[in-house]
Z-matrix of the N, CA and C atoms (Angstrom, degrees):
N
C 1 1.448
C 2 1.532 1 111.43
N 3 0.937 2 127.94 1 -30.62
C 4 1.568 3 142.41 2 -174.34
C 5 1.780 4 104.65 3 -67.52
N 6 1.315 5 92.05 4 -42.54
C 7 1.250 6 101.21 5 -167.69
C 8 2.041 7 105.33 6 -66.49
N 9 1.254 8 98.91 7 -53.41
C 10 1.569 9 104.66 8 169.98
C 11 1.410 10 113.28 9 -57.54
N 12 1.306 11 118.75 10 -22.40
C 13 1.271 12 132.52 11 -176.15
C 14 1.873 13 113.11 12 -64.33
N 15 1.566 14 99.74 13 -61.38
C 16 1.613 15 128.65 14 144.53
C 17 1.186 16 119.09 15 9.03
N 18 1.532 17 88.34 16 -88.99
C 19 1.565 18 122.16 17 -163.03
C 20 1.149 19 121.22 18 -65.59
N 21 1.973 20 109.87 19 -42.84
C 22 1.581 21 116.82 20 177.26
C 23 1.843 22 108.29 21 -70.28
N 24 1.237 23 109.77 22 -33.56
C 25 1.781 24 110.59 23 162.81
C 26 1.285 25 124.22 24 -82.12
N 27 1.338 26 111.81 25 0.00
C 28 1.976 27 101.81 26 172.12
C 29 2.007 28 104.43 27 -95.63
N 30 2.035 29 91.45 28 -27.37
C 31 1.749 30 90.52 29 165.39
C 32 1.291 31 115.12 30 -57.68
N 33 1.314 32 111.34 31 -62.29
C 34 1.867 33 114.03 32 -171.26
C 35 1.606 34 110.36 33 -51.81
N 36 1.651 35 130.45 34 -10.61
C 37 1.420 36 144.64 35 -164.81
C 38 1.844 37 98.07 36 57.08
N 39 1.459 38 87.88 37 81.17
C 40 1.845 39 83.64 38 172.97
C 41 1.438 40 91.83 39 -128.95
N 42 1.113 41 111.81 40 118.63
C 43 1.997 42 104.02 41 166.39
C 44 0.921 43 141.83 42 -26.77
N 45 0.977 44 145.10 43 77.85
C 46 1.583 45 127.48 44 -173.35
C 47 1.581 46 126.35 45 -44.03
N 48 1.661 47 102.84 46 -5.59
C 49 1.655 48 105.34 47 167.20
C 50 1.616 49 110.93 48 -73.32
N 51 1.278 50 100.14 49 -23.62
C 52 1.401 51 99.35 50 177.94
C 53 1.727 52 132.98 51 -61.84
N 54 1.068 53 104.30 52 -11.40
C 55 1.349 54 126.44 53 -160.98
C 56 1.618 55 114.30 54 -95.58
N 57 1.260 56 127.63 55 99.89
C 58 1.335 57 128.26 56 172.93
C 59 1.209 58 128.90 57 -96.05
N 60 1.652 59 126.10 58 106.91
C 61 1.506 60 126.65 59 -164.17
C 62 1.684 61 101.18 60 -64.33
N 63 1.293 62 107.79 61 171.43
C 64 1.154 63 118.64 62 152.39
C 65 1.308 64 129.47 63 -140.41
N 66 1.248 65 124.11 64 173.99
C 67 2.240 66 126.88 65 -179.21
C 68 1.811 67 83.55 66 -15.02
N 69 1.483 68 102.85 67 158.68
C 70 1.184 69 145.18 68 173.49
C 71 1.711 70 96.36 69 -115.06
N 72 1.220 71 128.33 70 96.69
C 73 1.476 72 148.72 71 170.89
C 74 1.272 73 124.33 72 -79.72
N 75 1.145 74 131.23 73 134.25
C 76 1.173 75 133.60 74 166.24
C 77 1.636 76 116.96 75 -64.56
N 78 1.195 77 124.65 76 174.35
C 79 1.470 78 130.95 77 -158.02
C 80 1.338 79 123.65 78 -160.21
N 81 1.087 80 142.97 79 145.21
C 82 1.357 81 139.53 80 157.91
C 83 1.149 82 102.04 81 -59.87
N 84 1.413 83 106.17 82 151.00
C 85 1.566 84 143.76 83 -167.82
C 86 1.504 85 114.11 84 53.21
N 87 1.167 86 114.00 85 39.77
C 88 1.703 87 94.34 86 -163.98
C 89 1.323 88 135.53 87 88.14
N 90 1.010 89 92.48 88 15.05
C 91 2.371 90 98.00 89 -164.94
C 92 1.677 91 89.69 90 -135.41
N 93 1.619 92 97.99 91 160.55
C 94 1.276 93 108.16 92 -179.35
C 95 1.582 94 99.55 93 -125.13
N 96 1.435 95 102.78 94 170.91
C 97 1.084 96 124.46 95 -157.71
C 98 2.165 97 112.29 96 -119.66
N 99 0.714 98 116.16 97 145.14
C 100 1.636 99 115.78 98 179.19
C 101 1.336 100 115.23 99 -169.76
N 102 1.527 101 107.95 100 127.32
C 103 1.799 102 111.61 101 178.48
C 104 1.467 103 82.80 102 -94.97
N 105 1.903 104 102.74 103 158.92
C 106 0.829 105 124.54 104 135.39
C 107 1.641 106 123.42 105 -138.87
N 108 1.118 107 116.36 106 158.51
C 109 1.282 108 117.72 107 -155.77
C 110 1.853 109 100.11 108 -126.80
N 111 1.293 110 98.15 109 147.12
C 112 1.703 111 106.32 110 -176.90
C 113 1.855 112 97.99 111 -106.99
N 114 0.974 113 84.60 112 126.81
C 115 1.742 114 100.59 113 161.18
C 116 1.278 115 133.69 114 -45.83
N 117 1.064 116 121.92 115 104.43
C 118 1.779 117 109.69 116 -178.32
C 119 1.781 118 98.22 117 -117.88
N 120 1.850 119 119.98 118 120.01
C 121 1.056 120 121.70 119 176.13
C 122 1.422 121 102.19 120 80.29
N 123 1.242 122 105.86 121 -154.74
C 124 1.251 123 121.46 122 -150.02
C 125 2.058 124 115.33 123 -132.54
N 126 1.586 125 124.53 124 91.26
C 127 1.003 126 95.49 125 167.96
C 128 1.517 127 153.88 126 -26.28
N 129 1.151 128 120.47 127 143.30
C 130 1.433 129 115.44 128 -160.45
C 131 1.447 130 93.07 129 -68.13
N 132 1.300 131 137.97 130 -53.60
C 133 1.485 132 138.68 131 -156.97
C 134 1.370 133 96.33 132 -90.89
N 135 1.383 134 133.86 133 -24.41
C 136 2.048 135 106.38 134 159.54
C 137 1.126 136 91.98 135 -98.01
N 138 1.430 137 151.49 136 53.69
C 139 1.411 138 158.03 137 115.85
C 140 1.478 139 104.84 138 -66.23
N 141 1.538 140 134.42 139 -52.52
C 142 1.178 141 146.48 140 -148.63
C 143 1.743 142 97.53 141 -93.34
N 144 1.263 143 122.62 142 -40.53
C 145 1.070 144 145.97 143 156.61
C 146 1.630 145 115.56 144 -35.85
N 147 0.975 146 126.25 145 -61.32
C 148 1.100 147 162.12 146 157.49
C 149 1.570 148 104.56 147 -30.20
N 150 1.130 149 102.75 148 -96.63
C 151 1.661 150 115.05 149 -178.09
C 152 1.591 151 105.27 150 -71.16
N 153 1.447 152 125.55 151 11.79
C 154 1.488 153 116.51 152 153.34
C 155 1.581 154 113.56 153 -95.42
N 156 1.336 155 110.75 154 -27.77
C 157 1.671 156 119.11 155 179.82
C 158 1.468 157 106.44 156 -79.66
N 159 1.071 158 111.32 157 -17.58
C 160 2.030 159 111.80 158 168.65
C 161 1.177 160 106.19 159 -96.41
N 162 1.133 161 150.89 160 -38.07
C 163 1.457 162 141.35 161 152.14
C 164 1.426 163 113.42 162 -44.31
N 165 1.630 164 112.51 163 -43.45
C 166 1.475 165 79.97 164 -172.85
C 167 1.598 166 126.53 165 -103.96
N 168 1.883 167 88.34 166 23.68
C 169 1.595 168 106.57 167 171.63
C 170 1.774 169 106.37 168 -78.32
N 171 1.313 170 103.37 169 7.82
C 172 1.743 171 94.77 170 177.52
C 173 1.322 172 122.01 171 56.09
N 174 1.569 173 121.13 172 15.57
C 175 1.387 174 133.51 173 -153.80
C 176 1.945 175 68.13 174 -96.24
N 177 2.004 176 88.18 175 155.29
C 178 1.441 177 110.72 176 -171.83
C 179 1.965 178 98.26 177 -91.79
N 180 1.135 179 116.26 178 53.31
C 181 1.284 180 113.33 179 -174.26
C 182 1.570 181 108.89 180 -131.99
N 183 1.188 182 118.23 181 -171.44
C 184 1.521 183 102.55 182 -158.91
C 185 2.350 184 81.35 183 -151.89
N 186 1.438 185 113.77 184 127.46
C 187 1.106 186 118.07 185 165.33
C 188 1.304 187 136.90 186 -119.18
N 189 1.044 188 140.75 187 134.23
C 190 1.146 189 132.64 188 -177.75
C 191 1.986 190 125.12 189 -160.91
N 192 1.571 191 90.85 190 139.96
C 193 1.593 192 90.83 191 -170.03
C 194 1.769 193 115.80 192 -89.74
N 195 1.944 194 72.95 193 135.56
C 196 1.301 195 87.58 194 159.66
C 197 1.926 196 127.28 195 -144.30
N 198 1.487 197 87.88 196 117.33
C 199 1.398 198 124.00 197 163.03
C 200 1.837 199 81.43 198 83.62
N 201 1.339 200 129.76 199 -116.97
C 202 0.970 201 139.42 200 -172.15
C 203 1.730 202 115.02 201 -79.49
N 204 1.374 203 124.80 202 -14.81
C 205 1.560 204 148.24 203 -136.40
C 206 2.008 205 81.07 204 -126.65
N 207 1.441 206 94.55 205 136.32
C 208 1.882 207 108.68 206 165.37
C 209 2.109 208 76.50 207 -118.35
N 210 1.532 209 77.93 208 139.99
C 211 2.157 210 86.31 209 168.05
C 212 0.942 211 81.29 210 -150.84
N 213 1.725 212 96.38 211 119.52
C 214 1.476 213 136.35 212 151.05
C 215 1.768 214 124.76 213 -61.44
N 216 1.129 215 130.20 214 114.34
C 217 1.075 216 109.01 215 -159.23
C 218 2.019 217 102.80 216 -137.86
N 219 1.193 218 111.34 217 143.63
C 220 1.360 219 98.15 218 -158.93
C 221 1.859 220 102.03 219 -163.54
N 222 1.374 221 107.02 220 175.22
C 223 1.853 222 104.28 221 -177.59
C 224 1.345 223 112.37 222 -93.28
N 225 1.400 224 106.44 223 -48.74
C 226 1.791 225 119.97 224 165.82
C 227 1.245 226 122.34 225 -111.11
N 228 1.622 227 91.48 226 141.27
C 229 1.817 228 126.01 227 -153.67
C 230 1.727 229 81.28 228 -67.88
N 231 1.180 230 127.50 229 -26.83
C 232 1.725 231 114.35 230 -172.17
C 233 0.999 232 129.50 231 -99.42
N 234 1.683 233 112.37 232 13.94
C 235 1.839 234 133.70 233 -169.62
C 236 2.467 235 81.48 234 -115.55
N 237 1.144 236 92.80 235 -50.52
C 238 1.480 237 96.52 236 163.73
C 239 1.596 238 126.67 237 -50.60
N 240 0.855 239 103.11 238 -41.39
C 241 1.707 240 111.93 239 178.70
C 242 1.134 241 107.15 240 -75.72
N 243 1.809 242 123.70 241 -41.13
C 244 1.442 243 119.38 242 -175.47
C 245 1.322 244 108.38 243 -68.65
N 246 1.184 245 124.22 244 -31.03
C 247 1.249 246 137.55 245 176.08
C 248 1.497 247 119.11 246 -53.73
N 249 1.122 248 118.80 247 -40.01
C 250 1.607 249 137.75 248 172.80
C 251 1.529 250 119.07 249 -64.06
N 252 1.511 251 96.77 250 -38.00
C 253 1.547 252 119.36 251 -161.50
C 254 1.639 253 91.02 252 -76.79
N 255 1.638 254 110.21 253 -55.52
C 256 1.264 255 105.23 254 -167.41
C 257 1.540 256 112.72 255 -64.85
N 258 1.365 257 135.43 256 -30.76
C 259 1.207 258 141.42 257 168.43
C 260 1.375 259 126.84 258 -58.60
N 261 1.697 260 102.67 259 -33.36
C 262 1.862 261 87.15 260 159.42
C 263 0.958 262 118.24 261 -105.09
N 264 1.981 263 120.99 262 24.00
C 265 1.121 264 105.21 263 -178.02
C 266 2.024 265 84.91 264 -88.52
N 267 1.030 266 107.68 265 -45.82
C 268 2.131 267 114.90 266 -174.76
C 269 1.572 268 85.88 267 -57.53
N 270 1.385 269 104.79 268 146.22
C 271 1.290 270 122.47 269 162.96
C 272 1.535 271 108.10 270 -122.96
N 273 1.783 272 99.61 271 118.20
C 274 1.442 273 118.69 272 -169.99
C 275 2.187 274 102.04 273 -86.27
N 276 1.191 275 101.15 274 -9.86
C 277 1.341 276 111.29 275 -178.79
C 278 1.523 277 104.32 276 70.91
N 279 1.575 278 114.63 277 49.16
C 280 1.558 279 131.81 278 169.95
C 281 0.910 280 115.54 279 -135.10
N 282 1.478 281 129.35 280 168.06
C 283 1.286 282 130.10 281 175.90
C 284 1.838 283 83.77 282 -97.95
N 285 1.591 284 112.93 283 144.15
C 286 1.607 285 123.81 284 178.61
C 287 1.728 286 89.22 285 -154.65
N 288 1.538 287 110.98 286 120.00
C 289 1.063 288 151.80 287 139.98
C 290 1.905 289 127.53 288 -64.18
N 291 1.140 290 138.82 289 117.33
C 292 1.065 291 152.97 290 155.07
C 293 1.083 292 128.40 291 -71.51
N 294 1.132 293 136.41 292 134.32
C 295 1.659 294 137.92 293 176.13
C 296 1.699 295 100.12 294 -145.62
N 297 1.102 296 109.51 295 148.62
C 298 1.622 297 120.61 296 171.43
C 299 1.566 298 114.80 297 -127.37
N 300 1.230 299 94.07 298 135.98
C 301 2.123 300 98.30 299 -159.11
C 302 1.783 301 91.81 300 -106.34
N 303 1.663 302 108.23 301 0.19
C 304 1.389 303 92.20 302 -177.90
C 305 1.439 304 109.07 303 -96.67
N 306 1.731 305 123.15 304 160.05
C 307 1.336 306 116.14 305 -173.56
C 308 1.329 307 91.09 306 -122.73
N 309 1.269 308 127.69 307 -13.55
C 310 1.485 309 108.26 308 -176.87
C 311 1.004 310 108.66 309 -79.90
């Protein structure tokens, strides 16, 4: 079932990092049972995680959380980028999305 599960979220482009199993349950008739739950944002504690591994990249940028969102915030677009680079290079075992609010 997981597997069909998979497939219909790798069509829609949903991560599969996003996805957190849960207990394997017992069931009527013989069948078992399992939530899983999709991620929205960003745990608070791989939030904290997060903005300790960019601090202690010594990068000249400044981070800080908000609500579900870590924003990276910095003077140059190329102290920003390194910043990105190093984050998907570590795997926090999340799905983390990027967006850039600058246009210049």
């Amino acid at each position: 079932m997981n597997d069909i599960l998979q497939q219909k979220l790798v069509r829609r482009s949903v991560p599969l990092k996003a996805l957190s199993y849960g207990t394997v349950d017992p069931a009527a008739g013989g069948s078992v049972r399992q939530r899983v739950q999709i991620q929205q944002g960003i745990p608070q504690e791989k939030a904290k995680e997060v903005v300790k591994f960019i601090k202690d990249s010594k990068a000249k940028v400044q981070a800080s959380i908000q609500a579900d969102v870590v924003r990276v915030s910095g003077k140059d677009r190329d102290t920003l980028q390194d910043v990105i680079a190093k984050l998907k290079a570590k795997d926090f075992g999340i799905d983390m999305q990027f967006s850039n609010y600058r246009s210049n």
